[in-house]
C-alpha positions in Angstrom: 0.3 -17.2 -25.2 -3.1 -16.1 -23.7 -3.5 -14.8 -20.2 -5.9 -17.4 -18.8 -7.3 -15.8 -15.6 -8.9 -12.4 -16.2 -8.6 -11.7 -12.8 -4.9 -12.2 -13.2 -5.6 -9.4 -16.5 -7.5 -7.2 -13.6 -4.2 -7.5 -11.8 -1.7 -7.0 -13.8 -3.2 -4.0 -14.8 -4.0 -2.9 -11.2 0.3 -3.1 -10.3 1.3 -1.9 -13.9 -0.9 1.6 -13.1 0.4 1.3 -9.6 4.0 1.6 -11.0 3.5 4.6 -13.2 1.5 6.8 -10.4 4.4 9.3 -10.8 3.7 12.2 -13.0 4.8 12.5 -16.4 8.0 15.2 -16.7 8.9 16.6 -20.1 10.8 13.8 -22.2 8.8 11.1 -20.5 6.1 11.2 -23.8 8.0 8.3 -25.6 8.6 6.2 -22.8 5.6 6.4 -21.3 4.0 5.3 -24.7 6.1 2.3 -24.5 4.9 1.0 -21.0 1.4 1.5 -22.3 1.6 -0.5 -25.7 3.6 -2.7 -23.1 0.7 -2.6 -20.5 -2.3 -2.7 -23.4 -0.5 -5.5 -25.1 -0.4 -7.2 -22.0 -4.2 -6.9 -20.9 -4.6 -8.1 -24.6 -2.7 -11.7 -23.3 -0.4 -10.6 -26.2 2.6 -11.4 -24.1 5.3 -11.7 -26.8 4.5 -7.9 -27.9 4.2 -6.3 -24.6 7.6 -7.8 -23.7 9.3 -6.1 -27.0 7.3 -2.8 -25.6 8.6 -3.3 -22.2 11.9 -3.7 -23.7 12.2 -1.1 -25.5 11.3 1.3 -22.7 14.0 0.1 -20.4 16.7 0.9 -23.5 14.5 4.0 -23.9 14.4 4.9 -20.0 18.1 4.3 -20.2 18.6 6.4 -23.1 17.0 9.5 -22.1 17.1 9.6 -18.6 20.4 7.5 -17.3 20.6 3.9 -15.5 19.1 4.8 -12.0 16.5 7.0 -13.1 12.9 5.8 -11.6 11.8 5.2 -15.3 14.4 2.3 -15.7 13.0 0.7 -12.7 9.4 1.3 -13.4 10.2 -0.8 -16.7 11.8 -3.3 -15.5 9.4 -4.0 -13.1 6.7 -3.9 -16.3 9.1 -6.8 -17.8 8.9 -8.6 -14.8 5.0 -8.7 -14.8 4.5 -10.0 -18.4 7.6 -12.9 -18.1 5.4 -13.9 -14.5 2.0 -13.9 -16.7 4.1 -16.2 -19.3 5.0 -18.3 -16.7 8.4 -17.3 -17.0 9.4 -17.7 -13.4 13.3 -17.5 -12.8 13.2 -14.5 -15.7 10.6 -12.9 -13.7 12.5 -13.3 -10.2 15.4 -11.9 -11.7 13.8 -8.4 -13.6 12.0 -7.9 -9.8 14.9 -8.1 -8.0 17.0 -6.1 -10.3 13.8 -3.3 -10.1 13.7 -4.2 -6.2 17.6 -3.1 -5.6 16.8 0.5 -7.5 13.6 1.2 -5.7 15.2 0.1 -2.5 17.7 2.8 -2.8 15.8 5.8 -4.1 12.5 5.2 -2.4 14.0 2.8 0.8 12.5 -0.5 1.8 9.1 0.8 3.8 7.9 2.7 1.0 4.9 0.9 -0.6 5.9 1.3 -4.0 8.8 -1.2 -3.0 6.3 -2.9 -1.2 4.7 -4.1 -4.3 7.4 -5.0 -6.2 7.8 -6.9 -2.8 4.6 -8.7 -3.4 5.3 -9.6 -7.3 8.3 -11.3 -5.9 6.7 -13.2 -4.1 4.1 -13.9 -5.9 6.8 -15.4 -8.4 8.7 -17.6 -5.7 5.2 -18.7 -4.7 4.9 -20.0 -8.3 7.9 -21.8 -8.1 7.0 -23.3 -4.4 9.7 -21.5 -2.7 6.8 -21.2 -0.1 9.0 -19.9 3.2 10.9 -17.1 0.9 7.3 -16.0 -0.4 6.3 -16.0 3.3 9.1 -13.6 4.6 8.5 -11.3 1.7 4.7 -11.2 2.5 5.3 -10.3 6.3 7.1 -7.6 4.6 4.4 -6.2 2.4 2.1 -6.6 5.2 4.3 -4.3 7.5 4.4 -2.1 4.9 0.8 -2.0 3.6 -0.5 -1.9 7.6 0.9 1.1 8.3 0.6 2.8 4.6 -3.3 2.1 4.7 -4.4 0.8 7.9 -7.9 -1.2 6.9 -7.8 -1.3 2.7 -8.0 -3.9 -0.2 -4.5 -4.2 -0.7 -3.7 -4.7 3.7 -6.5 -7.4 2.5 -5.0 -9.0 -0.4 -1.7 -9.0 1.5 -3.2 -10.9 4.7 -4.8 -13.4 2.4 -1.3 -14.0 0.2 0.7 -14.1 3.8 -2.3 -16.7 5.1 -2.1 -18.7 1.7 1.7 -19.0 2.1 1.9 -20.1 5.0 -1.1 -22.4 4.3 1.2 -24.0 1.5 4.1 -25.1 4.1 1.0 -26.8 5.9 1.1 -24.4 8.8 -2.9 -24.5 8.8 -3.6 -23.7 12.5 -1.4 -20.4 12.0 -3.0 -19.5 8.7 -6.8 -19.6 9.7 -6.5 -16.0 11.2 -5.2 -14.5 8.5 -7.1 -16.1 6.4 -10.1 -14.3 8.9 -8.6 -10.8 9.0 -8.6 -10.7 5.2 -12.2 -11.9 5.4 -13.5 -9.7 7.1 -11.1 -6.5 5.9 -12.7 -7.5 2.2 -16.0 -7.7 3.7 -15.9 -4.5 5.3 -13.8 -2.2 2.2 -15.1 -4.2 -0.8 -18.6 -5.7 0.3 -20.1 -9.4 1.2 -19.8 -9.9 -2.5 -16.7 -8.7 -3.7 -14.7 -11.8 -6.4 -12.0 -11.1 -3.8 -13.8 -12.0 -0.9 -14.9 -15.5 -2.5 -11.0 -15.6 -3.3 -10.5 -15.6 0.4 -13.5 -18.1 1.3 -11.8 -20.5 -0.7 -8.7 -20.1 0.9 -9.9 -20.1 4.3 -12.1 -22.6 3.4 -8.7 -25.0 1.8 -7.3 -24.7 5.6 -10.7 -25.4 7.7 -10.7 -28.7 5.6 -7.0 -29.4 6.5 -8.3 -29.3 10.2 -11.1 -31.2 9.6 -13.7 -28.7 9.7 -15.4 -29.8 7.1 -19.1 -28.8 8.2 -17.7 -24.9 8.3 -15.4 -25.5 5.4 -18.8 -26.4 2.7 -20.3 -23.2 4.1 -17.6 -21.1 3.1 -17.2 -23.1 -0.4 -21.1 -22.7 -1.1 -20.5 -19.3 -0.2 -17.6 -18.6 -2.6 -19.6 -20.7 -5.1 -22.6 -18.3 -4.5 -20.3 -15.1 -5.1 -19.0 -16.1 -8.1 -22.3 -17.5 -10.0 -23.4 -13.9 -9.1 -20.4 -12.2 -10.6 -21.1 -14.3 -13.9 -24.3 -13.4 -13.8 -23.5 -9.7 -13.6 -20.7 -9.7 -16.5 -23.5 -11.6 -18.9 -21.1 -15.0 -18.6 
């Protein structure tokens, strides 16, 4: 099965690196090879061979390094990634809460490594409209991400996914400011122009309709619109 979104590719890729920030010790060399060819193969949208790789490496962190070694959950988190880019929903859920329970006790809950296994979860119960579960999850990566990085993409991205959840259970009125504080975050850290920031117009935009704000909504749409014809443009598409 292909990945369809390559910003989903861009993702993926973003949290898989994210994951294996530690450095490498002596008799990490196979393992590590096995999250890459896991990590490549997912890039790739070759989904059904970067879950054998991320497979292996679990068996192979296990192996090598026992069961509650930070290499076990680091794969398992990998695993979870590529069964949520299959669409594999309730198998995702359970390989990021299994990797959430390990990084919980090593690292604790306010680290923001556990923070983004945090936000894969609840990216995945957002798949599966459990929209008030992904909402308590978000206000948890926010805490986290607010204090780790104060103004940054990823405080950003985690006000827009808190907004959008909220959005979803129809609460429009409370997600318009979000919605704004991402706005303007991505506008400031990643420029006017940034794919991320039209992700976020579009959003906002979703909402301003809901309230009947239609006049400001087409502004924000034409400017999404604008963003992305550009970023087409730009990548020869």
């Amino acid at each position: 099965m292909a990945i369809r979104h390559s910003g989903s590719v861009a993702l993926a890729a973003v949290l898989v690196l994210a994951l294996l920030a530690a450095p490498a010790r002596a008799g990490e060399v196979e393992w590590k090879m096995l999250v890459d060819q896991a990590n490549l193969h997912l890039q790739r949208g070759s989904l059904e061979q970067a879950e054998l790789f991320a497979r292996e490496a679990i068996a192979e962190a296990g192996r090598s390094f026992g069961p509650t070694h930070r290499s076990v959950d680091q794969s398992i988190a990998t695993l979870g990634l590529i069964l949520r880019f299959a669409e594999r929903y309730p198998e995702a859920e359970r390989e990021f809460r299994r990797a959430l329970a390990m990084r919980e006790k090593v690292l604790g809950p306010r680290d923001p490594q556990t923070a983004i296994l945090l936000n894969n979860l609840a990216d995945v119960a957002q798949a599966q409209k459990k929209f008030a579960e992904a909402e308590k999850l978000h206000r948890r990566v926010l805490a986290v991400f607010e204090k780790a990085y104060g103004e940054d993409p990823k405080t950003a991205a985690s006000l827009n996914n808190l907004g959008a959840a909220i959005q979803a259970q129809g609460r429009h009125a409370e997600a318009e400011p979000l919605l704004r504080r991402s706005l303007a975050m991505k506008e400031k850290t990643l420029g006017p122009n940034s794919p991320s920031v039209a992700h976020t117009l579009n959003n906002l935009a979703r909402v301003l309709q809901a309230l009947g704000r239609r006049a400001e909504a087409e502004k924000m749409l034409a400017r999404a619109a604008a963003i992305q014809r550009s970023t087409r443009a730009a990548g020869g598409g």
